[in-house]
C-alpha positions as CSV (number, residue, x, y, z in Angstrom):
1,X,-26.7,-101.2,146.4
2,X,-29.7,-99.7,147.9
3,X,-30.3,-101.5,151.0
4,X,-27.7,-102.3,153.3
5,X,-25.3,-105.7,153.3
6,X,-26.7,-106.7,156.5
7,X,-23.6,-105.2,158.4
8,X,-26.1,-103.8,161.4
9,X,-26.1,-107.3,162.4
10,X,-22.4,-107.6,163.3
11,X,-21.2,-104.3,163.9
12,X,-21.5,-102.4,167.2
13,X,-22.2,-98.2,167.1
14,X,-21.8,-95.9,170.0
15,X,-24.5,-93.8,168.3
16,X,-27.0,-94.9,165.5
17,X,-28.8,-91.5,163.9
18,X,-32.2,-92.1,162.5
19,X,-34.5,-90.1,160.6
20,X,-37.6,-90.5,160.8
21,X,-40.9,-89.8,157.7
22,X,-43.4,-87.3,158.7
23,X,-45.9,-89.9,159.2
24,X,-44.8,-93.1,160.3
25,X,-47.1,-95.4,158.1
26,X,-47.3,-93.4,155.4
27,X,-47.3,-96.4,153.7
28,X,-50.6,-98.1,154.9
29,X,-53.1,-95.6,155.7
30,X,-54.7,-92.4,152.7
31,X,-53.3,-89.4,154.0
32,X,-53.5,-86.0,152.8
33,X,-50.5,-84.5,154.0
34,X,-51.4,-80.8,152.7
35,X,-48.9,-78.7,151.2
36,X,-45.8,-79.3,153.3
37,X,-43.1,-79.7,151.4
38,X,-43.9,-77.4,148.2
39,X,-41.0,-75.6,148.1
40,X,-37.9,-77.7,149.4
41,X,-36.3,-81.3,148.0
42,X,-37.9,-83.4,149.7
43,X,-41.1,-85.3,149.3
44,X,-44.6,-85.3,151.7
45,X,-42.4,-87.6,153.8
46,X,-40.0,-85.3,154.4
47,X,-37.1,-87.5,153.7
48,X,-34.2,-85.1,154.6
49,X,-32.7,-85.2,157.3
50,X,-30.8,-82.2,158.8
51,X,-27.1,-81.2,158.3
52,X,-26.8,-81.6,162.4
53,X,-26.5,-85.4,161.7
54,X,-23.2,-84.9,160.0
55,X,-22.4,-81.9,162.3
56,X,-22.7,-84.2,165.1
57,X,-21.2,-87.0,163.8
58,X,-18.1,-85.4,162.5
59,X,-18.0,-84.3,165.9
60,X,-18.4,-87.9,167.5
61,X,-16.0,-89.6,165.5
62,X,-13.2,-87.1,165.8
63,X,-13.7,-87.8,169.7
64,X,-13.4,-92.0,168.7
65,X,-17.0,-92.8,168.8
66,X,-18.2,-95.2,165.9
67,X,-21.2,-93.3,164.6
68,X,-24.1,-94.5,161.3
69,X,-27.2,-92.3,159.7
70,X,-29.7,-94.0,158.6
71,X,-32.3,-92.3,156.6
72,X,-35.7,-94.7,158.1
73,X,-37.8,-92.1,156.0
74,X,-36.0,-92.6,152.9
75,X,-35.4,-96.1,152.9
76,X,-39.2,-96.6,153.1
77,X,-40.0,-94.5,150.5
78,X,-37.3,-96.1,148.0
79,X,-38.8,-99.5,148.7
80,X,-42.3,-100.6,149.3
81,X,-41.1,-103.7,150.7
82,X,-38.7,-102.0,152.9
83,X,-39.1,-103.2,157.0
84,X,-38.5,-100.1,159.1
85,X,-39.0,-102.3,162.4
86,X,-36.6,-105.3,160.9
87,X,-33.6,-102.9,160.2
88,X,-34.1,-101.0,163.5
89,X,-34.3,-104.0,165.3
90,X,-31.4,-105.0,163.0
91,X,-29.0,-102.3,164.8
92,X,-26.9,-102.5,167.8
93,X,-26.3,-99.7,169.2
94,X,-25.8,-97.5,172.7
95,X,-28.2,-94.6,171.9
96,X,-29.9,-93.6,169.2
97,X,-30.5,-90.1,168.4
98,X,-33.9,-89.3,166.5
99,X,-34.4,-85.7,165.0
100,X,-37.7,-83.8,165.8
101,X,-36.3,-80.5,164.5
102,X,-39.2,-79.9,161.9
103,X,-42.7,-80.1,163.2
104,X,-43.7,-82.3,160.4
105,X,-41.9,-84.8,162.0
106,X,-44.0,-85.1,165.2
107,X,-45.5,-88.6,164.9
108,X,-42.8,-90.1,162.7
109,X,-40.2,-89.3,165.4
110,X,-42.0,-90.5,168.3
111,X,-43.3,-94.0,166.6
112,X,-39.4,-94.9,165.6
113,X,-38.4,-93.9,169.3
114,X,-41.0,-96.6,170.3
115,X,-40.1,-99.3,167.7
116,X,-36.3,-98.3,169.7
117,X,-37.0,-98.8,173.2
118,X,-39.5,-102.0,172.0
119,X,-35.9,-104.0,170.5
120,X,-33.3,-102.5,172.4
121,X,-34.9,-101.6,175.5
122,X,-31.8,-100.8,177.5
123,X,-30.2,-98.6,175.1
124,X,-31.5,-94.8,175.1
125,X,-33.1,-92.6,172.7
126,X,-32.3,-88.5,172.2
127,X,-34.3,-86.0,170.1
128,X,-32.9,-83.1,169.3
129,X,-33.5,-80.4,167.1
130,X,-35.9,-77.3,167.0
131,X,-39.5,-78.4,167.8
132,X,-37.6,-80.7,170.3
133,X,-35.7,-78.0,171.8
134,X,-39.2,-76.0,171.9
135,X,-41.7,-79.3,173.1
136,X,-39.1,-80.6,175.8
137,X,-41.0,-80.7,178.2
138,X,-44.1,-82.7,176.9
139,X,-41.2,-84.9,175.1
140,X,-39.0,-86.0,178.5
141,X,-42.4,-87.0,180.2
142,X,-43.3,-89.9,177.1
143,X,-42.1,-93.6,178.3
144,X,-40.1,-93.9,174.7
145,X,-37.7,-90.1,175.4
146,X,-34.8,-91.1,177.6
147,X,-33.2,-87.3,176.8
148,X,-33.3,-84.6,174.6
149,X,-30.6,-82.4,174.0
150,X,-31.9,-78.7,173.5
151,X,-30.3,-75.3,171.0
152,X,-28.9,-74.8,167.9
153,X,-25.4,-76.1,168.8
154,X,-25.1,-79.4,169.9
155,X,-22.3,-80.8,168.5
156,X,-19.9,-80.7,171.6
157,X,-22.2,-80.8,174.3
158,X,-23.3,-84.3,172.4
159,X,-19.7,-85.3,172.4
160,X,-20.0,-84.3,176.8
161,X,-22.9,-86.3,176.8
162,X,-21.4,-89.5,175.7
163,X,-18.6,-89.6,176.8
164,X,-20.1,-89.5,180.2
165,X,-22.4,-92.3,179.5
166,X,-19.2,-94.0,177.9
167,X,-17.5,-93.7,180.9
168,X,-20.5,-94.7,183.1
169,X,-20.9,-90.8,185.0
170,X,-23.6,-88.6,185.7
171,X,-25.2,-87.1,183.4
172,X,-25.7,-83.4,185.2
173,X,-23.1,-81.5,184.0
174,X,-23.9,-82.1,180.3
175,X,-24.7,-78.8,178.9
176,X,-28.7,-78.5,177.3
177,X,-29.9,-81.9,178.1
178,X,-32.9,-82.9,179.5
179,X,-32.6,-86.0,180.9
180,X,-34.1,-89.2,183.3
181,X,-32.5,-91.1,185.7
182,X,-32.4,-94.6,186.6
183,X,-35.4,-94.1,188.8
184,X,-37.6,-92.2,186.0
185,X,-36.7,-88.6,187.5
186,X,-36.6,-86.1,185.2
187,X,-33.4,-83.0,185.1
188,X,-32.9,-80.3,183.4
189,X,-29.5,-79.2,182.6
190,X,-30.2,-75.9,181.8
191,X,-30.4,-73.9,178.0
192,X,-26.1,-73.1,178.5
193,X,-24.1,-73.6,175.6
194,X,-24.6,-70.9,173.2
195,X,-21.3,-70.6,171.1
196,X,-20.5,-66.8,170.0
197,X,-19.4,-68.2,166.2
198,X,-19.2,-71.2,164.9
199,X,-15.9,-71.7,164.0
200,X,-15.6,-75.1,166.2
201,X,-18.2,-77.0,164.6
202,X,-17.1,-79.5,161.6
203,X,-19.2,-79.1,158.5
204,X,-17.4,-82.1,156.4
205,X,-19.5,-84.2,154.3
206,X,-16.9,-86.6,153.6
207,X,-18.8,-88.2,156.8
208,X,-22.1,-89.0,154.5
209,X,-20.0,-90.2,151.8
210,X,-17.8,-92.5,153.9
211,X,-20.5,-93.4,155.6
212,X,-21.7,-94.9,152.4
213,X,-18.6,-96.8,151.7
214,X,-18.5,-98.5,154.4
215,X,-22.2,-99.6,155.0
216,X,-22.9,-99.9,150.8
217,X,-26.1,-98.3,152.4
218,X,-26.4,-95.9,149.6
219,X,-30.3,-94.8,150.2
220,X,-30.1,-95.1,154.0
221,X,-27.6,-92.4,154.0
222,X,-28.5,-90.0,151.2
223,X,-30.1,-86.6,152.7
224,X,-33.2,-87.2,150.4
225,X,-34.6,-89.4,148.1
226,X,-33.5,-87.7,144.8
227,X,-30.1,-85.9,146.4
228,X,-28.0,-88.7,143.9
229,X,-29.7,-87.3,141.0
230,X,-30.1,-83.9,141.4
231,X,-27.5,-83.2,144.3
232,X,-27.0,-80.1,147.1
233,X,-25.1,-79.4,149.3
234,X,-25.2,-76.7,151.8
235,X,-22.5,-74.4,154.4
236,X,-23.7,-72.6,156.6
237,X,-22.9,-68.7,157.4
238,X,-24.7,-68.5,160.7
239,X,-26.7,-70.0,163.5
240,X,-29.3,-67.8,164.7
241,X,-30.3,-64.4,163.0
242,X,-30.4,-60.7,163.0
243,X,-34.0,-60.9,161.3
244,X,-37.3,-60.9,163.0
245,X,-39.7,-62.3,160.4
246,X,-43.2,-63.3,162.1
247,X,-43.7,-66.9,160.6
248,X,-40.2,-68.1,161.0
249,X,-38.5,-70.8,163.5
250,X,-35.5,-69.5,162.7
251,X,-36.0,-65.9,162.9
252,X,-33.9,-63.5,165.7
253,X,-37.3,-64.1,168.0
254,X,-38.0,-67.9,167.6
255,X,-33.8,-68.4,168.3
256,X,-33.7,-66.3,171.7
257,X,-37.0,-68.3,173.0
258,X,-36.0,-71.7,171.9
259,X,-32.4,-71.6,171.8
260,X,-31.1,-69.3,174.2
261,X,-29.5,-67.2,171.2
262,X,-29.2,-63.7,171.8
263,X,-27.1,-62.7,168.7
264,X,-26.6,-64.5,165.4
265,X,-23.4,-66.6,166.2
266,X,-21.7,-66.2,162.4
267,X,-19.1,-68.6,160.8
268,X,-15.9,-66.8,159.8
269,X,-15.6,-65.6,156.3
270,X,-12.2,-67.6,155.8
271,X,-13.5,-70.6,157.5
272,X,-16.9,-70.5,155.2
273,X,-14.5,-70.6,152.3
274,X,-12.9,-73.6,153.5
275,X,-16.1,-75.2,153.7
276,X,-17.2,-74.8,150.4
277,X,-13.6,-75.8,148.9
278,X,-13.8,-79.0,151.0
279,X,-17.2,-80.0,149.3
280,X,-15.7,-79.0,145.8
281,X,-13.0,-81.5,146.4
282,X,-15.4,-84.2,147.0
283,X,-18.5,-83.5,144.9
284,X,-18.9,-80.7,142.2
285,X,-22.9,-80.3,143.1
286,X,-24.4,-76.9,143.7
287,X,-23.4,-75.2,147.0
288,X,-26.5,-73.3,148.9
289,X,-24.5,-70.3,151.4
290,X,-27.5,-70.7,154.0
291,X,-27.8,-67.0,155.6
292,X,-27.6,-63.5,153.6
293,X,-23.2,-63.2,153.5
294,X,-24.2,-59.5,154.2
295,X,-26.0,-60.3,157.4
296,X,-22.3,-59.3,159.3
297,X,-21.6,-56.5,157.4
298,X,-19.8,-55.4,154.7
299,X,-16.0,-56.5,156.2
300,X,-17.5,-60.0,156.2
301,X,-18.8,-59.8,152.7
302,X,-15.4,-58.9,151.5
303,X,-13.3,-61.1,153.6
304,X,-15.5,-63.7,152.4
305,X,-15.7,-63.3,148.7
306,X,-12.0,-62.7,148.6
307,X,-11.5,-66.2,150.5
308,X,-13.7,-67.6,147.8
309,X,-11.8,-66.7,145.0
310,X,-8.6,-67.9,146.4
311,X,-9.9,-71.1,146.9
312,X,-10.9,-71.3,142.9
313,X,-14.0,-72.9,144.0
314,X,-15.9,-73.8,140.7
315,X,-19.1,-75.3,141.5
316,X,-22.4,-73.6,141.0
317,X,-23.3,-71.7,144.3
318,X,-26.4,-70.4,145.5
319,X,-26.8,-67.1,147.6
320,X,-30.0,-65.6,150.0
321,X,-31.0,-62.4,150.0
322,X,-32.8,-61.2,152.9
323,X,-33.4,-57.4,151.2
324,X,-32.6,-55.4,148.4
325,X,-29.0,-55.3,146.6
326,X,-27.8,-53.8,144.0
327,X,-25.0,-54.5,141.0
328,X,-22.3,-53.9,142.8
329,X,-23.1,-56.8,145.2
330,X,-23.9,-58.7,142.2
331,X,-20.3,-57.9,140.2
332,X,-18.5,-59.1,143.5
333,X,-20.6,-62.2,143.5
334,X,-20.2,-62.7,139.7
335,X,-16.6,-62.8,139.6
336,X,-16.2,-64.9,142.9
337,X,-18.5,-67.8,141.6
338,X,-17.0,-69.0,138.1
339,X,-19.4,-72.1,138.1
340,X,-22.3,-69.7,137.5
341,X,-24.7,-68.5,140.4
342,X,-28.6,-68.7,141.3
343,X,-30.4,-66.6,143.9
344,X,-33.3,-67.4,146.7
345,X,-35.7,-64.5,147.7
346,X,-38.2,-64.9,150.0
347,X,-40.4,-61.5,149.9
348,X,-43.7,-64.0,151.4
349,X,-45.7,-60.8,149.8
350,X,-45.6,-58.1,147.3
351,X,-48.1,-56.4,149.7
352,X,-45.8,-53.9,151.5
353,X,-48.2,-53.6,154.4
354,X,-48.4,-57.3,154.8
355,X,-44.4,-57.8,154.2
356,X,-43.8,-55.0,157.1
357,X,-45.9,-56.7,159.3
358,X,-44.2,-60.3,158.8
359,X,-41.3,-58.5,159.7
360,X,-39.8,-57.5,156.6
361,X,-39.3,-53.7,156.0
362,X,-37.9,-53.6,152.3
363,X,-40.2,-51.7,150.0
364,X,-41.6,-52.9,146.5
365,X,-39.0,-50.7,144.7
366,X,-36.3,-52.8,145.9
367,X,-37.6,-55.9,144.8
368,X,-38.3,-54.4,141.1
369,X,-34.4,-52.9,141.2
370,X,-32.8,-56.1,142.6
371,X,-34.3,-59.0,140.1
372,X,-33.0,-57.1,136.6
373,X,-29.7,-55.9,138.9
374,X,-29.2,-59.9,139.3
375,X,-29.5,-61.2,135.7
376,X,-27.7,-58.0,134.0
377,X,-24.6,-59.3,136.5
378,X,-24.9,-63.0,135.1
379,X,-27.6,-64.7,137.8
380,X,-28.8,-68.1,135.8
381,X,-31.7,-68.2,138.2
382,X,-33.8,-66.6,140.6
383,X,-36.4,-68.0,142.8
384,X,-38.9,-65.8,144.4
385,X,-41.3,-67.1,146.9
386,X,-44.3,-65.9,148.3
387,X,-47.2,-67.2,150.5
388,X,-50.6,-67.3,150.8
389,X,-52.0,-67.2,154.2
390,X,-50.7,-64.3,156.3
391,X,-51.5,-62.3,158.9
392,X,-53.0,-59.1,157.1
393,X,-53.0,-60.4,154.2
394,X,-56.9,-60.0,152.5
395,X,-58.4,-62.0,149.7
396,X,-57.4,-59.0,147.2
397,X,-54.1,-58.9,147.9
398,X,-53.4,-62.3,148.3
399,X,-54.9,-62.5,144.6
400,X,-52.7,-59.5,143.8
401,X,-49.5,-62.2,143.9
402,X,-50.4,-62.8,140.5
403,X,-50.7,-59.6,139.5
404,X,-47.3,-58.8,140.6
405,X,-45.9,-62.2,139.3
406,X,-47.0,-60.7,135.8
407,X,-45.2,-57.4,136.5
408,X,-42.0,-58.9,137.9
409,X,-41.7,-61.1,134.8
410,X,-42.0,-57.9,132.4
411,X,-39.3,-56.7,134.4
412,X,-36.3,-59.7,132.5
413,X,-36.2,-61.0,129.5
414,X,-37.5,-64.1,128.1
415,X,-34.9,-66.3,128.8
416,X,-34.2,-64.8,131.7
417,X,-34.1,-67.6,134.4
418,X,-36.7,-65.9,137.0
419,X,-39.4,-68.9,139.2
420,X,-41.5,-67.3,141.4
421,X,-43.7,-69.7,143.8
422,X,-46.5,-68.6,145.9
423,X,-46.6,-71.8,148.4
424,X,-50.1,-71.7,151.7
425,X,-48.8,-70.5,154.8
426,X,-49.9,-74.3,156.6
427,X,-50.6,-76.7,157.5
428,X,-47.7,-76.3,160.0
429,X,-46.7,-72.8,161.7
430,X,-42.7,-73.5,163.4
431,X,-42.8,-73.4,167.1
432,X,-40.9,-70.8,168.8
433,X,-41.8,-68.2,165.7
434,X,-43.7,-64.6,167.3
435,X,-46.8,-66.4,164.7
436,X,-46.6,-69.6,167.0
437,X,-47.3,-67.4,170.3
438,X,-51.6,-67.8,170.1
439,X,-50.5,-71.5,170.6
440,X,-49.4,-70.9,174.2
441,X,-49.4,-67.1,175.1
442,X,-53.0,-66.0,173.0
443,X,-50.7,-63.6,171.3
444,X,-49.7,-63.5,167.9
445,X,-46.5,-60.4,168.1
446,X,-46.7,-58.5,164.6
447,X,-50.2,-60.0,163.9
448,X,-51.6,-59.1,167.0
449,X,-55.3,-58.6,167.1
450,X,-55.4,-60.6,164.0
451,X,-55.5,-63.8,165.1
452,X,-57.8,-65.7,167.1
453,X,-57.1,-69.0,169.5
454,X,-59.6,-71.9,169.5
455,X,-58.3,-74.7,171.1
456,X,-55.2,-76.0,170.1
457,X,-56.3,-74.7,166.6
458,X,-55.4,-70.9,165.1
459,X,-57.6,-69.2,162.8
460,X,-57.9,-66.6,160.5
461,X,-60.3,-63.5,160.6
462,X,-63.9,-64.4,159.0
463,X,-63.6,-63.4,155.2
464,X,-60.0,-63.5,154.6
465,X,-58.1,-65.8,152.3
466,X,-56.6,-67.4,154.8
467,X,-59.6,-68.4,157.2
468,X,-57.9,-72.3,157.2
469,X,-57.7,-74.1,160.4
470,X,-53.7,-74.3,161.5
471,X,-52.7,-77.1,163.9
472,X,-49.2,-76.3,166.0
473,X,-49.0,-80.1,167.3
């Protein structure tokens, strides 16, 4: 039940998703991929695709288009024997949409868009996603891009778009798309569909699992590679956010530059509740709340974990923190979350000055206070993670990590359930992020003066830890 029953042969789809590896022959040529997936799921392949594809398609299908995912990336890594060009020449379909949203994906993206436009050369090709919605420009001009659909909310101006290719219209008043006409002209829609919340969008993934039912596709539709073992699932409290950390793509910075976002656009409380009880009805894997559920406020906080308990949700759920917190927010959370409860902290440094200047202005002390405060409440895990690699970060404090690994551990018991990962800020640095700027601008935002530009290269002062070359592209 791990390859498909040959049903892409016979059966027509308004829109085929694919999702592409990293590197499309990973398979043929050594490659030292460097440490790019350390600290998520996924493999060096980077065999999980984004939530947007079930987003999107919950979207599609609700307006009647017949919609498939199918996980390229994962299917060649489940099966050496596996013929990415026979399957995707294998599929009938009016467009295919291919996600660059992680820069990893670069050359995997672009080669499947080819092998597209080389078998079904009258059907079109979309990228989407964040480097896509930050590289449109160089992306529309390649032979293989027929559009690309840019922001952090696509779902309805996707439905816009194809309906008016359904329907055999112009394409120009399709919201965020970049796209060419039937003379090779290039338009650009304009960045102009930024939702204020997201209570429109559709998180359901009955749409994965259905999906698998009726392809008996089971690894061309997982998320990852390992997600049937060891599953997640994730909601999502907010598109966008209110935090301006240096190195991150999705940071308050990277969202108003490459998205158009001006504000963090924030789920409702009652609405993120509903979300999480309709994944505990299908699957009892871990939940992941993407987003600090303090990040509104403290109304949303309690709307939310009063939702939460009303819906008797029992699966295991995983909270961020983006700062500090104390019991109190961890007694709430405890009795809200009967299936037990795990945190993710990302402090990138236990250097204050070098936290500060990533963006982060919560001291030491608060990390010391909030990782006992979490286990005396009944956390079963904690994972902590730094980085090595950062602007102002020297040799001695970078080595420091370890130091403060050792004191953070004397802080919990024994069996106390606290990982704490220190993971190279590279190979990749996300586009859009205030880090990215000495790509285009020679300006690096919090880490100015600290960074040099050679080329299309960025590197770190002479004698630092981090004097490693960083390609952007």
């Amino acid at each position: 039940m791990s390859g498909a029953t040959g049903d892409e042969h016979l059966a027509h789809y308004d829109a085929v998703m694919l999702h592409a590896p990293s590197v499309y022959d990973f398979r043929k040529k050594p490659i030292f991929y460097g440490p790019v997936s350390d600290v998520i799921p996924s493999s060096p392949v980077f065999e999980m695709y984004p939530i947007g594809f079930m987003t999107i398609s919950a979207h599609l299908q609700r307006a009647g288009f017949r919609t498939r995912i199918v996980n390229i990336a994962n299917l060649m890594l489940s099966d050496p024997k596996f013929d990415a060009e026979k399957r995707i020449a294998g599929l009938d379909a009016d467009v295919y949409f291919i996600d660059l949203h992680w820069m990893p994906h670069a050359h995997g993206a672009l080669e499947l868009a080819k092998l597209v436009k080389k078998h079904h050369p009258d059907a079109r090709t979309e990228l989407g996603g964040f480097t896509s919605s930050y590289f449109w420009k160089e992306l529309i001009e390649r032979p293989e891009v027929d559009l690309v659909m840019r922001g952090d909310a696509t779902e309805e101006p996707t439905v816009r778009m194809m309906e008016a290719l359904s329907e055999g219209k112009d394409l120009s008043s399709v919201p965020n798309l970049v796209w060419k006409d039937a003379g090779g002209a290039v338009h650009d829609n304009g960045l102009t569909y930024v939702p204020d919340d997201l209570d429109s969008v559709i998180f359901d993934y009955g749409v994965m699992i259905k999906g698998v039912m009726r392809t008996m596709d089971i690894a061309g539709s997982l998320p990852w590679r390992t997600w049937a073992q060891v599953p997640l699932t994730s909601v999502f409290t907010v598109r966008g956010c209110s935090v301006g950390c240096a190195e991150c793509g999705g940071s308050r910075y990277a969202n108003q530059k490459v998205c158009g976002r001006h504000h963090p656009a924030f789920r409702s409380p009652e609405k993120l509740a509903e979300d999480m009880a309709g994944i505990s009805d299908y699957l009892k894997a871990p939940i992941f709340i993407v987003g600090d559920i303090r990040q509104a406020g403290p109304d949303y906080r309690s709307r939310f974990l009063k939702a939460v308990r009303e819906e008797d949700i029992d699966n295991h759920v995983v909270i961020e923190l983006f700062g500090g917190a104390g019991r109190d927010h961890f007694s709430e959370i405890d009795r809200s979350f009967p299936g037990g409860w795990s945190i993710e902290f990302s402090p990138d440094s236990y250097d204050e000055a070098v936290r500060l200047g990533m963006g982060k202005g919560y001291t030491n002390a608060a990390i010391d206070s909030t990782i006992p405060a979490a286990f005396a409440s009944g956390c079963s895990r904690l994972d902590l993670f730094f980085m090595t690699g950062l602007p102002h970060q020297t040799r001695e404090s970078a080595i420091g990590t370890a130091e403060a690994a050792e004191h953070l551990w004397g802080l919990v018991g024994k069996d106390d359930g606290l990982f704490i990962y220190d993971s190279p800020f590279a190979p990749f640095v996300d586009p859009g992020s205030r880090a990215s700027r000495s790509r285009r601008n020679g300006d690096t935002g919090s880490a100015r003066g600290r960074w040099r530009t050679t080329g299309s290269c960025w590197t770190a002062p002479r004698g630092s830890l981090c004097s490693l070359t960083r390609r952007t592209a």
